[in-house]
C-alpha positions in Angstrom: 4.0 -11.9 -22.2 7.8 -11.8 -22.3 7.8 -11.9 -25.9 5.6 -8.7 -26.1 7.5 -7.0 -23.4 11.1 -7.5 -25.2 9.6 -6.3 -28.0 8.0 -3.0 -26.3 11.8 -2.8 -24.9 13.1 -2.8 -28.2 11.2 0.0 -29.5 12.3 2.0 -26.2 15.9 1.2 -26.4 16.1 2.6 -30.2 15.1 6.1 -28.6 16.9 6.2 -25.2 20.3 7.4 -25.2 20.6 8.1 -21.1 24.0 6.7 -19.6 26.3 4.7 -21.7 27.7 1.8 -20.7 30.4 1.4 -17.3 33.1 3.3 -18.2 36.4 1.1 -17.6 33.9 -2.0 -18.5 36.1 -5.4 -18.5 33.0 -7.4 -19.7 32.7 -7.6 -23.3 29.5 -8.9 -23.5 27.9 -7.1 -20.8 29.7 -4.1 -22.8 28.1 -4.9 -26.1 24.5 -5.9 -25.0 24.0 -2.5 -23.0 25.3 -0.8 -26.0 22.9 -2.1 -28.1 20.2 -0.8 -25.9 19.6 -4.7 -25.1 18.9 -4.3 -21.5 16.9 -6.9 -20.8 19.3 -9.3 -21.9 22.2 -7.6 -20.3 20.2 -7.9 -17.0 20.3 -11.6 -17.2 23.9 -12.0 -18.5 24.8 -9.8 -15.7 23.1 -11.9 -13.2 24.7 -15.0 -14.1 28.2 -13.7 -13.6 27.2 -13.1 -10.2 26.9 -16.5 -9.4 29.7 -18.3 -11.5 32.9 -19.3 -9.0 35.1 -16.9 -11.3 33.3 -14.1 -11.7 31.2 -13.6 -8.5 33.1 -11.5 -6.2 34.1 -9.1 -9.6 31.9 -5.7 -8.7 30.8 -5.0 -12.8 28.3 -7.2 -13.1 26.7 -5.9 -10.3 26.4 -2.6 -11.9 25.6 -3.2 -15.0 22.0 -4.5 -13.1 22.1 -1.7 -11.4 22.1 0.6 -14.4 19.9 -2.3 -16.3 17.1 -2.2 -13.9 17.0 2.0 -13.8 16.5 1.6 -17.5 14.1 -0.5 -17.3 12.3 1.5 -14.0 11.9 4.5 -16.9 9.5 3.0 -19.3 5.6 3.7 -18.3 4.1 0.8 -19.8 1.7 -1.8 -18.3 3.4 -4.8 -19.5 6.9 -4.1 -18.7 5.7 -2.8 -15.2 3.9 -5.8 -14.3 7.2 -7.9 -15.2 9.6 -5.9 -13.6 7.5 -4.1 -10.4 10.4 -3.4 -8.7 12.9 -2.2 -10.8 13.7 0.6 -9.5 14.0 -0.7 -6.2 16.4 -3.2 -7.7 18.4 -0.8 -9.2 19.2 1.1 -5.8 19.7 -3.1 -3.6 22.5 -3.7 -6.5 23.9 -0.7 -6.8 24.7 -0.7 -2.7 26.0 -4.8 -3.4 28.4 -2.8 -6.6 30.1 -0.6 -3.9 30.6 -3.1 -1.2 31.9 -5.2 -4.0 34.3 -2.3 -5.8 36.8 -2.0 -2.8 39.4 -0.8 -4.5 37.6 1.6 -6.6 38.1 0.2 -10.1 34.8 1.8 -11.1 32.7 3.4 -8.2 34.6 6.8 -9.5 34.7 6.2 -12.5 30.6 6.2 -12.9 30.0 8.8 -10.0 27.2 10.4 -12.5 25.4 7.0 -12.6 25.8 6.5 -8.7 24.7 10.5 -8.3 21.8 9.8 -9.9 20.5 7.1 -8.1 22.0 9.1 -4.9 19.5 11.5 -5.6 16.7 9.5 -6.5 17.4 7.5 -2.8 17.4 11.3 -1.1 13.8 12.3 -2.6 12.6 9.5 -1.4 13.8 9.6 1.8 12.9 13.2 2.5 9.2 13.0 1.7 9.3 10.4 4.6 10.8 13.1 6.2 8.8 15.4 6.0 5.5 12.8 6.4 7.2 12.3 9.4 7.5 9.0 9.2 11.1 9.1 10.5 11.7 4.8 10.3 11.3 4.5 7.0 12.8 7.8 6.3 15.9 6.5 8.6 15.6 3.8 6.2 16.4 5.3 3.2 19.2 7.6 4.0 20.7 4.6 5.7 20.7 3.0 1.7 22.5 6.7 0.9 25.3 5.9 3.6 26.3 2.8 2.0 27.1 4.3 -1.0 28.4 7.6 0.9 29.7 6.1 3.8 32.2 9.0 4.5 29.0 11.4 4.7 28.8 12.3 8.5 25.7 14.6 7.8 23.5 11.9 6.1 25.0 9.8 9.6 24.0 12.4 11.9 20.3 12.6 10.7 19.8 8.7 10.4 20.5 9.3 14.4 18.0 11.7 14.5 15.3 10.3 12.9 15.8 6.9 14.6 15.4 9.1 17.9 12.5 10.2 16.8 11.3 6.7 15.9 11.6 5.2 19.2 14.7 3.1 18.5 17.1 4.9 20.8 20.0 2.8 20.8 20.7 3.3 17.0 20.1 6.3 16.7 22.5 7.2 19.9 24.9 5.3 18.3 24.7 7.0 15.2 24.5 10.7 16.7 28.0 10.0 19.1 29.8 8.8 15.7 28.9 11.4 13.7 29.0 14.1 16.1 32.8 13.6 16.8 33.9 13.4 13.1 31.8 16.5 12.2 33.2 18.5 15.4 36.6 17.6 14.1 36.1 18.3 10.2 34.8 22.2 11.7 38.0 22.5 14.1 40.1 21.3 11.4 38.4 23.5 8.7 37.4 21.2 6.8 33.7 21.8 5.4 30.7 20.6 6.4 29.4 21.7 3.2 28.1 18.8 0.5 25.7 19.8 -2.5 23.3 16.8 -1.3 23.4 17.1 2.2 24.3 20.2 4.0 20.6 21.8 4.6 19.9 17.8 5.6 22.7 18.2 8.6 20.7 21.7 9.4 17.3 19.8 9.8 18.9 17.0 11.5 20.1 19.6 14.1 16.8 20.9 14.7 15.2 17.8 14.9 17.5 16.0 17.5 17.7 19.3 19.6 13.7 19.5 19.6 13.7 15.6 20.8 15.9 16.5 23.5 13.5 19.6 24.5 10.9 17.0 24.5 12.7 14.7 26.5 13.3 17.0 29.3 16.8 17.1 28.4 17.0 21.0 27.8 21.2 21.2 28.5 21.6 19.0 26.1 19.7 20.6 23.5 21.0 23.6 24.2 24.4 22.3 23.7 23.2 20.4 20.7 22.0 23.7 18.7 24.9 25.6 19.9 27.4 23.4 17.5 24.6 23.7 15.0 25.2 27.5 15.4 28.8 27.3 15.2 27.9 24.9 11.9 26.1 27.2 10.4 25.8 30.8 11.8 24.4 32.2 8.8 20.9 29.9 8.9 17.6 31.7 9.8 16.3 28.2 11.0 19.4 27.4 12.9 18.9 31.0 14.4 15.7 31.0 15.4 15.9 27.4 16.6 18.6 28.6 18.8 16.8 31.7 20.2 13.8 29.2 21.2 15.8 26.6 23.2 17.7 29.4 24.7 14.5 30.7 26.2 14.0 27.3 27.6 14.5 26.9 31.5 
């Protein structure tokens, strides 16, 4: 099987020219293979670096099976799917162990278009849970999003919502006082609230957590909850009319 599958990997590579190698790569050989669309073989040269005394703790080799494992994740093909069923899946578990590992930032910038992508690919996800309303596992997934973004107060904010939502009150509390306070300063300080990813997620997480509080009897503080959301963002029709609802509330 493996020997069919490498070879069906071959045949892909020759064709695929999406993402070239880490830019700023130390690793010769992890260089080399992935440029030679040897994936496959990068993946387990990558893997054994991350367990060698010397080179364990170095945060390349950790994505380099990041971007191995995406490659991989693109081919539709029976055989390689059955060998690597999770690829994807792998791609997003190392890329989170990359960043924690990069903590001085010798590559996470460097390769933002990589990490974007796969940024994006963990939103998707974690909005159609979203909007299935199936708010743990969508809590879930933005919660892989804020470890690569952990600066991102509005991905923070919504984790907090949805874990309200879920039943698990004392995460998401937690999450929705941290949050809160760094986003009411960033707007006094005029600093924007604005990201390309995430700014229309901060407007649903508004409406959500203010609708749990309306719920939960808590009315003041759901009308003090959508008030900073109006002050957020007073040019949202949602925002709006979410406001005028609770407002009507007594």
């Amino acid at each position: 099987m493996k020997k069919c599958v490498l070879i069906i990997l071959s045949s892909f590579f020759i064709v695929n020219l999406s993402y070239s190698q880490v830019i700023g790569s130390k690793f010769e050989k992890l260089s080399k293979l992935y440029n030679e669309k040897r994936y496959e073989d990068c993946l387990y040269k990558s893997d054994t670096y991350t367990y060698k005394e010397k080179t364990k703790k170095e945060p390349e080799p950790y994505l380099y099976l990041s971007m191995c494992y995406y490659q991989i994740s693109l081919i539709d093909n029976p055989d390689i799917m059955e060998d690597y069923p999770k690829a994807l899946k792998n791609s997003i578990k190392y890329l989170i162990k990359f960043k924690k590992k990069d903590r001085k930032d010798e590559y996470f910038t460097k390769n933002i278009d990589f990490v974007n992508k796969i940024g994006k690919l963990i939103i998707d996800e974690a909005e159609k849970y979203f909007k299935d309303k199936n708010y743990k596992k969508a809590a879930s997934s933005f919660k892989q999003y804020s470890k690569l973004f952990p600066e991102d107060n509005n991905i923070k904010y919504l984790i907090g919502a949805c874990y309200m939502q879920a039943g698990n009150y004392s995460e998401g509390q937690k999450y929705i006082s941290e949050s809160i306070v760094k986003l009411v300063d960033n707007y006094k300080n005029e600093k924007s609230l604005k990201n390309s990813n995430t700014s229309l997620i901060l407007e649903d997480a508004f409406i959500l957590y203010s609708s749990y509080l309306v719920n939960d009897k808590k009315i003041d503080s759901a009308k003090s909850t959508i008030s900073i959301a109006k002050q957020f963002f007073p040019n949202s029709g949602n925002i709006t009319i979410q406001y005028n609802v609770i407002n009507k509330v007594k």
